[in-house]
C-alpha positions in Angstrom: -49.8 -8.3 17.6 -53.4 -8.7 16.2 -55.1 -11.1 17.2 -56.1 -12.5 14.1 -52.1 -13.1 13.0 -52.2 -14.4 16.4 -54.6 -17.1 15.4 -52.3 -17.4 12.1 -49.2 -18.5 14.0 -51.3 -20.9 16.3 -52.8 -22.5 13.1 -49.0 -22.8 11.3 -47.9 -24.3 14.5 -50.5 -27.2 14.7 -49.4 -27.9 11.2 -46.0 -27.6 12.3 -45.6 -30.5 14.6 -48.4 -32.5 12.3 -51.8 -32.2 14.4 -54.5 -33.6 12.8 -56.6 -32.0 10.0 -59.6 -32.2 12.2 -57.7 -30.7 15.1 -56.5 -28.4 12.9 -60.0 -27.6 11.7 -62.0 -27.2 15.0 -59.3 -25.3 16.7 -59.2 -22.4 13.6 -63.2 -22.5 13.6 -63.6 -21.7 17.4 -60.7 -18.9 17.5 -62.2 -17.0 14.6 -65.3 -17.1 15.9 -64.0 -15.9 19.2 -61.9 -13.1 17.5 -65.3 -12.3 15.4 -67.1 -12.1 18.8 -64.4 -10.1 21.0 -64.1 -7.2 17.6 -67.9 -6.9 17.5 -67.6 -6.3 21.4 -64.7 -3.8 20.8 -65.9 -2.3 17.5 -62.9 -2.9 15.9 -59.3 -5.4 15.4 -57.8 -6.9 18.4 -54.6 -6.9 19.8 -53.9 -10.0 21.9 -52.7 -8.0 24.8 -55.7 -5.8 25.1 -57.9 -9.1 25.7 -58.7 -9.6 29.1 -60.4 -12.5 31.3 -63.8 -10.9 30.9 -64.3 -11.2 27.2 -63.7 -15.1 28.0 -66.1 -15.0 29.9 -68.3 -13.3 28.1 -67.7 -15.5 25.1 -68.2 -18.7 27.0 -71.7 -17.0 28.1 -72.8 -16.7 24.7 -72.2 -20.1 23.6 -74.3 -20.9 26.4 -77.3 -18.8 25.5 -77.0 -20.4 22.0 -77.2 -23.7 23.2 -73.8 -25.2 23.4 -74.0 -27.4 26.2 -71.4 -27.8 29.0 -68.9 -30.0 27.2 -68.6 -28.2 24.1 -68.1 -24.8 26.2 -65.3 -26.9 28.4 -63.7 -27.5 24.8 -63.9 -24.3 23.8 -62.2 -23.1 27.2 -59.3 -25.8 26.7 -58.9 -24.5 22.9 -58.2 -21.1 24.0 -55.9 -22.4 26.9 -54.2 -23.9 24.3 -54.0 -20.8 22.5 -52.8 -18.4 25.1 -50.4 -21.0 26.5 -48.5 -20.8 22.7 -49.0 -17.1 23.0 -47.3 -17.2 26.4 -44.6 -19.7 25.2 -43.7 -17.6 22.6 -43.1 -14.6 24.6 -46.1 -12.4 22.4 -48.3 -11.8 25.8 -46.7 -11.7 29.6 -49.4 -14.4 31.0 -51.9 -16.8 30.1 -54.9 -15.1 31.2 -56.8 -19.0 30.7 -55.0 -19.5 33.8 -57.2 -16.7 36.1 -60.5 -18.4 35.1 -61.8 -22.4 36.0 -62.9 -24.7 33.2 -66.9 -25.6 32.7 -68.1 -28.0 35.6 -69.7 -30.8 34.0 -71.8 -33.2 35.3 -70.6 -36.7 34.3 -74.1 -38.8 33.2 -74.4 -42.3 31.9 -74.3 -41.5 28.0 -77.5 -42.9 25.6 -77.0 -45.9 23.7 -79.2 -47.5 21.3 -79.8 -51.1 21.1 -79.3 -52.8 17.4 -82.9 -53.2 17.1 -83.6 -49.3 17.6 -80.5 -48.6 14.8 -82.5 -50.7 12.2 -85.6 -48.9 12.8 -83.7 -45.6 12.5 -81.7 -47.3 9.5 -85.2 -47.9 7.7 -86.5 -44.8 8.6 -84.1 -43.1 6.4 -85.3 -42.8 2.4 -82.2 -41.9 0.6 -80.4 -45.1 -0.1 -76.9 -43.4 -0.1 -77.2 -41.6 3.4 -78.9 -45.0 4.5 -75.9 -46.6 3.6 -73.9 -44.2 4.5 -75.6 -44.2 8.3 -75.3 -48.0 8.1 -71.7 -47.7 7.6 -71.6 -45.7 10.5 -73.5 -47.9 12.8 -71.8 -51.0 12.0 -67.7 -49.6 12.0 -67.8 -47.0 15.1 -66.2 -44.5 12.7 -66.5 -41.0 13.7 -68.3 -38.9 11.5 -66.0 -36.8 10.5 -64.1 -40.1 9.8 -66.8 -41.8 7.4 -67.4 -38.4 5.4 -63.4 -38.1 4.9 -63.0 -41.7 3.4 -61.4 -41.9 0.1 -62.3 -44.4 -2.4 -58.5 -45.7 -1.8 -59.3 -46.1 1.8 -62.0 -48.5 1.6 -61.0 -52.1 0.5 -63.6 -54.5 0.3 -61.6 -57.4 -1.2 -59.8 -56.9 2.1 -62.6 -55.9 4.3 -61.2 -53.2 6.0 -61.7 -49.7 6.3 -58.4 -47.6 6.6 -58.9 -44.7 8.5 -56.5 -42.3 7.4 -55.2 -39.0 9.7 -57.9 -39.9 12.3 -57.8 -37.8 15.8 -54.7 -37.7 16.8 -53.3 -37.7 13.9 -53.1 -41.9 13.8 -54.0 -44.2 11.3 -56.2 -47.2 11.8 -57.6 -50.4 10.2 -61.3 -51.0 10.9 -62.4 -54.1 9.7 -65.8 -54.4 7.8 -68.3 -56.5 8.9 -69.7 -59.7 7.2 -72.9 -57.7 7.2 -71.6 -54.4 6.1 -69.7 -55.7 3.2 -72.4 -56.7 1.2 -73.7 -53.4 1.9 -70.9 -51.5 0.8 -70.2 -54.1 -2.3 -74.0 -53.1 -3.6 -73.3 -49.4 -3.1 -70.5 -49.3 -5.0 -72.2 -51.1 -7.5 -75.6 -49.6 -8.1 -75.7 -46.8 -6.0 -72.3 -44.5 -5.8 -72.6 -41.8 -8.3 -70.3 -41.8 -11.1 -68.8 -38.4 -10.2 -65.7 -36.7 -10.6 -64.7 -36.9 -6.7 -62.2 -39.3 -4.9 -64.6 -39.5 -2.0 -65.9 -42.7 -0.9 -69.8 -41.3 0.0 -71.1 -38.5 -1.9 -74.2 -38.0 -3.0 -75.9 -36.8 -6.7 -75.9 -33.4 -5.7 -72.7 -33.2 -3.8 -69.1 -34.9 -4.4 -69.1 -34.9 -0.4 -71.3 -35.5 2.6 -71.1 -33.3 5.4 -71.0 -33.8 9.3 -73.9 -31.4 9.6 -75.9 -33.7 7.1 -75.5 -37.0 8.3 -76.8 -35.5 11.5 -79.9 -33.9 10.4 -80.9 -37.1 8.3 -80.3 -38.9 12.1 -82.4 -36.8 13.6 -85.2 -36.8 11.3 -85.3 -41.0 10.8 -85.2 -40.8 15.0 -88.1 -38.6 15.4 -90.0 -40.6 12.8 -89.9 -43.6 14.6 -91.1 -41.9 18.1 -87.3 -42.2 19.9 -88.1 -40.3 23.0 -84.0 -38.4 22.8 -82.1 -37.1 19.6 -79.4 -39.5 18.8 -76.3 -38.2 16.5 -74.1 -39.6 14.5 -71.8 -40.2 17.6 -74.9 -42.2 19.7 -74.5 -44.5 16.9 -70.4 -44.9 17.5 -71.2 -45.0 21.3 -74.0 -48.4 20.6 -71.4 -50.2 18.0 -68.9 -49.9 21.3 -71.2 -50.8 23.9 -72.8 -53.9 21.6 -68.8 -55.3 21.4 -68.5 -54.6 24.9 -71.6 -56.6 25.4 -70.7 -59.4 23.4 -67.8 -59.7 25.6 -65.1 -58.5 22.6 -61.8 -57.5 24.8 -61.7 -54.2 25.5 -58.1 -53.4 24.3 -59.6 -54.8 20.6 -62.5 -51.9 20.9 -60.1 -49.4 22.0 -58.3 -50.5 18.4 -61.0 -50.1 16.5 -62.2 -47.0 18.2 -59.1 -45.4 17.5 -59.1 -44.3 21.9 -55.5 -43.6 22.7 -56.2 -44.4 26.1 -58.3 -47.8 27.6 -60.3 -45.7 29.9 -62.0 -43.8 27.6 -63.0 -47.2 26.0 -64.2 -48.9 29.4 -66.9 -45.6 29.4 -69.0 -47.9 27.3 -69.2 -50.7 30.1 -73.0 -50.0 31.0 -74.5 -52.3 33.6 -78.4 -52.3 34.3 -79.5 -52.4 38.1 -80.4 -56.3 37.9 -76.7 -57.0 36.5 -75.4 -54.8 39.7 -77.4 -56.3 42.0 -76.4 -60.4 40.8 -72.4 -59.0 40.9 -73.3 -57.9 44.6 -75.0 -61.4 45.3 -71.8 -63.1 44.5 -69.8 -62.0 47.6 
């Protein structure tokens, strides 16, 4: 079999048993680009049983030398263990060749956090009022991006205030409530600022019925080196300082986890961060 009908039957099945459109997504996106990679090496279509552990490897080594850092490369590696493990399931190869080879070592570092007063120096750094708004929303909900560029204008409810996340990883749903802060915010935007479009999609800009991951990034980026911020946050920095601010604020951790969306608590309890001065008064205590 080729290995791009391969990648087909993989794709059906994640529909099949109702993985999530972003799963869905990212999965596809990595395995054609690793089928594009291995036919350039061979000159020519795949078949699944002619691909061996070294074009892995070799694959994995070119993400590297254009710049994916080690956890993306370990997601790629799980993606494609995911892959051949179907294949092998399925009887279409005789072993899962993701089994002769190790996953990425990664180096686990305490992750960068802004504190709310950077975020509204960032948030006024940014000139478009929509993607301002748009950034704001992220800041102030924890949605992932990929979350806030996907929100309908049914999922937003600001009589309510709450935010209905709808097919969100994992395929679950979730209610995020919106902040007494925020919902003015969002109340002006849909009042002055949202363009009057043909598109069901709760941010969009004048130019485009939809904002893109890739965007709200770059417009990160550039409002962070404006203001002199000595690392490059994303749009994911910002969900990782709305966490850590609940958690500092002393908001239950099972609560975050809810509003994160993290199916399990110990993903949540990663933004716990303790300065040395806080350590040192927990160890004065015994």
């Amino acid at each position: 079999m080729l290995l791009s009908s391969a990648i087909q039957q993989y794709v059906n099945y994640l529909e099949l048993k109702e993985s999530s459109k972003m799963t869905i997504k990212s999965y596809r996106t990595l395995l054609n680009e690793f089928m594009r990679y291995v036919e350039a090496y061979h000159n020519g279509p795949v078949s699944i049983d002619e691909i061996k552990c070294s074009d892995i490897e070799m694959f994995l080594a070119f993400r590297r030398s254009v710049g994916d850092v080690p956890t993306s490369r370990n997601r790629h590696f799980y993606i494609l263990s995911g892959f051949f493990g179907f294949l092998l399931n399925r009887d279409l190869v005789e072993k899962n060749i993701m089994k002769m080879l190790t996953p990425i070592k990664i180096n686990q570092k305490e992750r960068k956090y802004l504190e709310f007063h950077q975020i509204e120096q960032l948030l006024d750094a940014i000139e478009s009022p929509i993607l301002k708004v748009a950034v704001t929303t992220l800041a102030y909900t924890g949605l992932r991006v990929s979350e806030l560029c996907n929100l309908k204008d049914s999922d937003v409810d600001l009589d309510m205030r709450v935010i209905r996340v709808i097919s969100g990883k994992g395929n679950k749903d979730r209610l995020v409530p919106i902040s007494e802060k925020l919902h003015p915010i969002l109340l002006d935007y849909t009042i002055r600022l949202k363009p009057r479009k043909q598109t069901d999609y709760f941010f969009a800009t004048h130019k485009n019925p939809v904002i893109t991951d890739d965007y709200i990034n770059r417009v990160i980026k550039a409002a962070a080196t404006k203001i002199g911020l000595d690392f490059k946050p994303t749009a994911h920095t910002l969900r990782h300082s709305f966490a850590s601010a609940l958690v500092k604020k002393n908001a239950p951790l099972p609560s975050v986890q809810r509003i994160l969306g993290h199916a399990d608590l110990r993903i949540t309890s990663r933004y716990i961060h303790q300065n040395f001065s806080q350590i040192k008064d927990a160890v004065d205590l015994i």
